[in-house]
N, C-alpha and C positions, 0 to 999 in steps of 0.2 A: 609645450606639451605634445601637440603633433607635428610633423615636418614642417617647417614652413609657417608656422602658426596658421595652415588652412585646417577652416574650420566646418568644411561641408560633410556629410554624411559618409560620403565615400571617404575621403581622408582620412576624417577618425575611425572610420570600422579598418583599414588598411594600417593604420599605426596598432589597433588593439590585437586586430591578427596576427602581426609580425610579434609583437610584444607577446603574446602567448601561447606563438610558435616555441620561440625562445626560451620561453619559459619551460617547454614540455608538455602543455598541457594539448588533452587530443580534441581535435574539430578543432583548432583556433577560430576558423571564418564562421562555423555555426553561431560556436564561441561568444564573439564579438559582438553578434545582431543577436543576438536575445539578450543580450546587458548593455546592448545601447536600447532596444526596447523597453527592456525594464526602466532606465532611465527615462526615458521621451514617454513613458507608458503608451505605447504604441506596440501592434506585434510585428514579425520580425519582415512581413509580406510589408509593411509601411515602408521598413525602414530599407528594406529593398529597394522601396516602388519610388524613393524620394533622395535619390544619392548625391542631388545638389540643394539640397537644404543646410542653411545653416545653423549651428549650434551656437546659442548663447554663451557665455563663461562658466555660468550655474552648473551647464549640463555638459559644460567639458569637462567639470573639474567632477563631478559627481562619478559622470564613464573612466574619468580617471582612476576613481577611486574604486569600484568595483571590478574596473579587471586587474590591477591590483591585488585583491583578494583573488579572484579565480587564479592568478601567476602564483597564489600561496598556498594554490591546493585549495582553497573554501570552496565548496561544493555550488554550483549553480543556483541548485535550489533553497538553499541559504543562505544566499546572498540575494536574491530575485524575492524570497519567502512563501514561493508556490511550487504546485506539482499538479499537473495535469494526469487524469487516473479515469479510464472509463467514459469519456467525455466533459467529466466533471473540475473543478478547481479545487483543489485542498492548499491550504496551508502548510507549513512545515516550518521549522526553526532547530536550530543546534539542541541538542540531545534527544530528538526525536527521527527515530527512522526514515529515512527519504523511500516512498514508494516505488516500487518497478514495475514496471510493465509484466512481466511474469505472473506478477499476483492477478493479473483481469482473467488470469485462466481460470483462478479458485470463481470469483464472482461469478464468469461466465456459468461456468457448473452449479453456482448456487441460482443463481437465474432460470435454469433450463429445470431445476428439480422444481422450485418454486414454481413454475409455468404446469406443472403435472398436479401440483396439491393444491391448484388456487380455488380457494371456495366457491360454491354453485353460488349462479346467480337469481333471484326471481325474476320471474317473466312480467310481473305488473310492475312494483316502483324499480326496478332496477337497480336495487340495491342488494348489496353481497351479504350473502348469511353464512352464520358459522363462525367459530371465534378468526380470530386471525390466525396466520404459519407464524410459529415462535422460530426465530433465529438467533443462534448465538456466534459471537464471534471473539474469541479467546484470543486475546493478545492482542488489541485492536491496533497499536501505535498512533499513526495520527487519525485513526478511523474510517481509511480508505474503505474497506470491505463493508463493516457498518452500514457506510453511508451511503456507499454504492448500491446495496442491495434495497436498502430503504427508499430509496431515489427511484429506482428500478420498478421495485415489489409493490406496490402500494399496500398489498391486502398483509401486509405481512409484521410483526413485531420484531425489534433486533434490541439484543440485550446483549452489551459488548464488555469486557474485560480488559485489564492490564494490571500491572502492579505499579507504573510508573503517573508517579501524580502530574508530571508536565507533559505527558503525551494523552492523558486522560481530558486534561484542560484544552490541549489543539484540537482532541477527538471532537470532542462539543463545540466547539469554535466552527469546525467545518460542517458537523451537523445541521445546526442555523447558519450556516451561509450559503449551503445547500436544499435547505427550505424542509430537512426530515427533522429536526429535534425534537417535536412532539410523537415519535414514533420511534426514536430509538435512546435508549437508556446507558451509561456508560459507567460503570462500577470497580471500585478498584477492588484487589485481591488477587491471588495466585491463581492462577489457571482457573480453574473449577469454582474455585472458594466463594465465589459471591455470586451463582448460581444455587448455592446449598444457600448460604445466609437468607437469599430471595425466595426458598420454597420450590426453583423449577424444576426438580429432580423429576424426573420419568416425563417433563412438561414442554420439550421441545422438538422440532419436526428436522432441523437442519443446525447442525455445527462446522463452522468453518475456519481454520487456523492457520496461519504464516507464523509457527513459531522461529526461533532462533533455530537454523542450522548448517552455519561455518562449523566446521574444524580448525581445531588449535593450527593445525600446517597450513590449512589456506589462511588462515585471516593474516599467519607472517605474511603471507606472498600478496596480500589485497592492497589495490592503490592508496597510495598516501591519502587522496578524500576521503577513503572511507578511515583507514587508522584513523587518524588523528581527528576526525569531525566529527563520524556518528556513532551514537552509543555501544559498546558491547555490549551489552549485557541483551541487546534485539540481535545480535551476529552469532556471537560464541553459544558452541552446545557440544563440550567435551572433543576427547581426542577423535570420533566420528563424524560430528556434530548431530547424533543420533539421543542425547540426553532427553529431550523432551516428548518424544513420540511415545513410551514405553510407558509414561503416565497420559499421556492423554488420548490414545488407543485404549489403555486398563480401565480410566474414568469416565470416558465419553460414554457406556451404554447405561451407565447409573444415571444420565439425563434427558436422555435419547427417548421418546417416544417408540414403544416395539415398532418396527420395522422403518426407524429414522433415519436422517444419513446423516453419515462423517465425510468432510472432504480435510484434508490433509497437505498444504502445499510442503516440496520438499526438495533437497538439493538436488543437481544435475544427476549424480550418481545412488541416489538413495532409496529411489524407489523401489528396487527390488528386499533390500532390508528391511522399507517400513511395510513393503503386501507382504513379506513372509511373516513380517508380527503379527498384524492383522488376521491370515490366515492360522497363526499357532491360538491364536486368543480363543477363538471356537465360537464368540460370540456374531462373528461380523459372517454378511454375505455380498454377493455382486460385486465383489473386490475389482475396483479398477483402474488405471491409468490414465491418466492425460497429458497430450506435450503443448509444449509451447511454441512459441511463435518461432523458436529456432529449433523445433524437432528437439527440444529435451524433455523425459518425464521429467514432469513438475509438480502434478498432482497426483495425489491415488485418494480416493474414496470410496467408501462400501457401505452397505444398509448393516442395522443394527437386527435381531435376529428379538431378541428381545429384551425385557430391561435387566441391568445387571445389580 
């Protein structure tokens, strides 16, 4: 299986680099030491810090089989079954969106509004009054934002969305693994729709969404991990990938508490499309931008003016 049948750490991380060099795949040596962790269940500083340790057969044969799959395109994180998000662990599996880093921009901004409306405190038992902040979060996938915010927010409620029944079931999985599931709710329906069915129209303080938006041109042009492993139906959003904004900019102030906010994450290129909508709508105010960790607008958000 490796040169030589040596079986020390170095060896085998040195046979799986090369082998998914080979392959194409990019970071082979990051690569390597995080699916030989996964396997040893160790992180990747271990299996650094220990390059003459040896590997039993079990755990030869097992690193065999995993970067295997990574040489086949299978995505890291579906093969490993996790994603690190916010400081947090989530789970992930095949037909559920693998999170990015990108998205802690939207969190970040639901954090920093949440820190401005967090209810007074009394000065004798030191407990918080006033109902909680209602958060919603449309299109949750595997519940990163959700759970993020809930993990974060203490004083705060999240009432999360999706239409997909397997990505609704990881949301909750991460939830109670993350110690928030008594604080946040996860409902299936289109966008909006289990938000009406629940009564919270006019009854929320923050909305936060990572909808779909590839364009039909980029998704041809996106890495074989993502073709062929993760869902469309969370990528694709028409020949702009501007499909989904137009309804949930129009929808969002019919739940919105007057003067609520919208955060909106959105492609490298799209933010000036989705503040001009925003701005043509007449509802929304404080219209603004935010980038991400490589200098791209990612988010744009604006306060609600009042209920629509």
């Amino acid at each position: 299986m490796v040169a030589g049948d040596v079986k020390t750490i170095a060896a085998v991380l040195h046979w799986g680099r090369s082998y998914l060099r080979a392959a194409g795949v990019e970071e082979p040596a990051r690569t390597a030491a995080i699916l030989l962790g996964h396997v040893l269940d160790h992180d990747t500083g271990w299996v650094y810090a220990h390059p003459e340790e040896m590997l039993d057969e079990e755990h030869l044969f097992a690193f065999h089989r995993v970067v295997k799959k990574r040489a086949q395109r299978v995505p890291v994180q579906y093969i490993t079954g996790c994603q690190e998000f916010m400081s947090l662990e989530f789970l992930v599996c095949p037909g559920v969106f693998i999170p990015r880093p990108e998205t802690e921009i939207l969190v970040e901004w639901v954090l920093k509004v949440s820190r401005s409306l967090r209810p007074k405190v009394c000065k004798g038992g030191g407990q918080e009054t006033g109902d909680p902040l209602i958060v919603a979060d449309i299109g949750t996938g595997s519940g990163v934002v959700a759970v993020s915010v809930a993990y974060y927010v203490p004083w705060c409620r999240v009432y999360a969305t999706d239409i997909s029944t397997r990505a609704l079931k990881v949301a909750a999985e991460n939830a109670a693994r993350n110690g928030v599931a008594g604080r946040v709710s996860f409902w299936q329906g289109d966008l909006f729709q289990p938000l009406d069915e629940n009564g919270l129209a006019g009854q929320v303080d923050i909305i936060a969404t990572n909808p779909p938006y590839v364009s039909t041109a980029e998704y041809r042009d996106l890495e074989p991990e993502v073709r062929r492993w993760e869902p469309a139906e969370a990528l694709l959003a028409g020949p702009r990938g501007l499909d989904f904004y137009p309804r949930l900019a129009g929808e969002a102030p019919r739940y919105l508490k007057p003067g609520g906010y919208l955060g909106l994450e959105v492609g490298y290129n799209q933010a000036g499309a989705v503040t001009a909508m925003l701005q043509s709508d007449g509802r929304y105010t404080a219209i603004e931008v935010w980038r991400d960790y490589a200098g791209r607008d990612r988010v744009v958000t604006a306060r609600c003016r009042g209920r629509g």
